[in-house]
C-alpha positions as CSV (number, residue, x, y, z in Angstrom):
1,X,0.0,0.0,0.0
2,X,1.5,3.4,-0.7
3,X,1.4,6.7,0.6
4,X,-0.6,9.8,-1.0
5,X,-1.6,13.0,-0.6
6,X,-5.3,13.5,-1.0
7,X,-6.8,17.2,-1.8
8,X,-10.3,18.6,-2.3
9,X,-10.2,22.2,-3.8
10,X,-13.5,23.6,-4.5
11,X,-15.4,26.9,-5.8
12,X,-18.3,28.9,-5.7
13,X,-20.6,28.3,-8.5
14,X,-20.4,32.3,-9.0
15,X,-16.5,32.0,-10.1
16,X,-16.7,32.6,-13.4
17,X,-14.2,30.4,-15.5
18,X,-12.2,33.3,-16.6
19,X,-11.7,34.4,-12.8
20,X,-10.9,31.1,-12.0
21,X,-8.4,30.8,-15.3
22,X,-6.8,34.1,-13.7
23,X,-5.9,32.3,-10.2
24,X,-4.5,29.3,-12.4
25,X,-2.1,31.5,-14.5
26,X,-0.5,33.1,-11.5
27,X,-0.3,29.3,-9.8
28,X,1.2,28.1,-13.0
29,X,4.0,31.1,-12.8
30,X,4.8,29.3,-9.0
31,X,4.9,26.1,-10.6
32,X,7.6,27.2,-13.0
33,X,9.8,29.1,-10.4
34,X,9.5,25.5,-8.5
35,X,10.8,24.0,-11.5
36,X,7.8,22.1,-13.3
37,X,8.9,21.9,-16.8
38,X,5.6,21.6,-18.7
39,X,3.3,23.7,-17.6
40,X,-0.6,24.3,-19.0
41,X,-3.7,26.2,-17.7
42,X,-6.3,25.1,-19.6
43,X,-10.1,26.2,-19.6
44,X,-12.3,23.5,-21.5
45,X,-15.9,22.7,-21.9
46,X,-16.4,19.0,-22.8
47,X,-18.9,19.3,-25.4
48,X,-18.3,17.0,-27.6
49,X,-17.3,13.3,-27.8
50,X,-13.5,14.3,-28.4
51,X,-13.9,17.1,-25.6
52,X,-15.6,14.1,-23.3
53,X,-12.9,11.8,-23.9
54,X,-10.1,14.2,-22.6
55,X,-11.3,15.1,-19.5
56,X,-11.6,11.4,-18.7
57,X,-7.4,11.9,-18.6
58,X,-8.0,14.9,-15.9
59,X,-10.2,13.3,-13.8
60,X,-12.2,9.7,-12.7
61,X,-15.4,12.0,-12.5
62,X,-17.8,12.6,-9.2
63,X,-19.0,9.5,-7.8
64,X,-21.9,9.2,-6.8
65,X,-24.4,6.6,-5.1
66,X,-27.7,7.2,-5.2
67,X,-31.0,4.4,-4.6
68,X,-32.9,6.0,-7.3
69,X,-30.0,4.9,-9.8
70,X,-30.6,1.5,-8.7
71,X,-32.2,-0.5,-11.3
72,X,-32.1,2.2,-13.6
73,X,-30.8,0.6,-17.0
74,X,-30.8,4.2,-18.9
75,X,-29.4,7.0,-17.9
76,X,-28.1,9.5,-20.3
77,X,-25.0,8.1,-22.1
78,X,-23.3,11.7,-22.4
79,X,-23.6,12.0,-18.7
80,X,-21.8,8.9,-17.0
81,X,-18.9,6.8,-17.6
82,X,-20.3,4.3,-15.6
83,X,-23.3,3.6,-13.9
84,X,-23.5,0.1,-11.7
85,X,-27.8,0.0,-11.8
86,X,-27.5,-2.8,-8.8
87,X,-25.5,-0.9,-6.6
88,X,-27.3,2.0,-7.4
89,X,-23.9,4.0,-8.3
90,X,-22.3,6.2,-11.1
91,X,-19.4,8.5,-12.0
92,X,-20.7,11.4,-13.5
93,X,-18.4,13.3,-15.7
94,X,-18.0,17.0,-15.7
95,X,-19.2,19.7,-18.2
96,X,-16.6,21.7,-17.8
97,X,-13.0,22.2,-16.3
98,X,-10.5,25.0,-15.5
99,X,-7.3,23.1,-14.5
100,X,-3.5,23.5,-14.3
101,X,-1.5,21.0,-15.6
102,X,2.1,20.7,-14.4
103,X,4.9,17.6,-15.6
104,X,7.4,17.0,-13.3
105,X,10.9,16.0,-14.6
106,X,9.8,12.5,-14.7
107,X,7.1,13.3,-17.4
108,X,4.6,12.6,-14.4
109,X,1.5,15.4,-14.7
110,X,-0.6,16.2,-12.1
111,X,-3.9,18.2,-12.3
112,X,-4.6,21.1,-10.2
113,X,-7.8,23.0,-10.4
114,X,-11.6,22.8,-10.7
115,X,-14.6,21.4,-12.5
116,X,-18.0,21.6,-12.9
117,X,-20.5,18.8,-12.9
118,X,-24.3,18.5,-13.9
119,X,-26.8,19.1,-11.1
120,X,-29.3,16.8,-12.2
121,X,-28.5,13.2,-13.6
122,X,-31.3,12.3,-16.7
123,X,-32.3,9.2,-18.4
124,X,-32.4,8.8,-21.9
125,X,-35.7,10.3,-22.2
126,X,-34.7,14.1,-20.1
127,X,-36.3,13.1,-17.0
128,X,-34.1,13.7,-13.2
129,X,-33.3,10.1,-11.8
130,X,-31.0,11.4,-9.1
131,X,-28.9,14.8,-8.5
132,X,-25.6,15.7,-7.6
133,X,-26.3,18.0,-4.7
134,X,-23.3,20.6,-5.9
135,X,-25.4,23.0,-7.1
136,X,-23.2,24.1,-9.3
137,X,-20.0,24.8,-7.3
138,X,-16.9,24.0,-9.2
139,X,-15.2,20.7,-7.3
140,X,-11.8,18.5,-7.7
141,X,-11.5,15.7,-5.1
142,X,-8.0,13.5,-6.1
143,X,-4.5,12.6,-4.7
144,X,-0.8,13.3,-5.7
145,X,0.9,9.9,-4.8
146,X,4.8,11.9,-4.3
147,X,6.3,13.3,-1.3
148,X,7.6,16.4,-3.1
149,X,7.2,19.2,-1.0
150,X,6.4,21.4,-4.5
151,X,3.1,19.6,-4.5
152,X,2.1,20.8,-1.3
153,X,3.6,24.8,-1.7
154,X,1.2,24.6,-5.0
155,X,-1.9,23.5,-2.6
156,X,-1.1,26.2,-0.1
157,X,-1.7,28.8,-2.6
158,X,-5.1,27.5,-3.1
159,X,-5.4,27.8,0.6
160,X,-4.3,31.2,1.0
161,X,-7.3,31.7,-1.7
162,X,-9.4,29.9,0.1
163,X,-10.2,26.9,-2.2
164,X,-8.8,24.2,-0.3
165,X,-11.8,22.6,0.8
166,X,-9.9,19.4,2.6
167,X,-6.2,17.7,2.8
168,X,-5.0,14.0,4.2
169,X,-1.3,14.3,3.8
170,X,-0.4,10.2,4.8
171,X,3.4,11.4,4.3
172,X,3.2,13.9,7.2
């Protein structure tokens, strides 16, 4: 079993992307004085099947379990990436994202920033099965499995912002 740090940074659904985009770029300049050598803010909607398919290399998606998902065989195909109808779970994906990508010198990249999911999850024919309950607040929830203390300065400015919703740090 190994170590990781876990982070949730989170939003106000009144930030508007290009505020939030704004916070990223002066993170990002941090990021380079601390010596990540790639380095990308990007501000995407996932619209599109192409669009969809990216963000599923930023995040897993919000999970969520819900008994009115139970036995429901179809929910809206451009909303989940999986749905377990038994179990009466799902991972929803997000509509949109404003993130900052950094690559350490390892090639490894790690995703900073914050997306936004539906409210309402809909069957095939438009109708609410369950909802998300984030009204519309932007949300990350995910882990940096590294020690490196430039992971953790990059998090503290989204603290001193106040977007740092929750840490676990299993290396302190």
């Amino acid at each position: 079993m190994g170590l990781s740090y876990h982070f949730t940074l989170s939003a106000p659904a009144s930030k508007e992307p290009a505020e939030l985009e704004r916070f990223l770029k002066s993170v990002e300049s941090t990021a380079k004085e601390l010596g990540f050598r790639q380095t990308l803010v990007l501000n995407a909607p996932f619209d599109t099947k192409e669009r969809r398919d990216f963000a599923r290399r930023l995040t897993t998606g919000l999970f969520i379990e819900d008994t009115r998902l139970a036995g429901i065989v179809s929910p809206a195909s451009d909303q989940l990436w999986s749905h377990d109808p038994v179990a009466g779970a799902c991972r929803v994906m997000p509509k949109q994202a404003v993130v900052l990508i950094v690559t350490d010198e390892r090639g490894c990249e790690c995703f900073f920033g914050f997306f936004r999911y539906p409210e309402e999850i809909l069957n095939v024919h438009g109708k609410t099965i369950a909802v998300t309950g984030l009204a519309g607040r932007w949300i990350q929830r995910d882990f940096v499995d590294s020690p490196d203390s430039r992971y953790r300065r990059i998090l503290r400015l989204f603290a001193d912002s106040g977007f740092l919703e929750s840490e676990k740090d299993e290396y302190a």
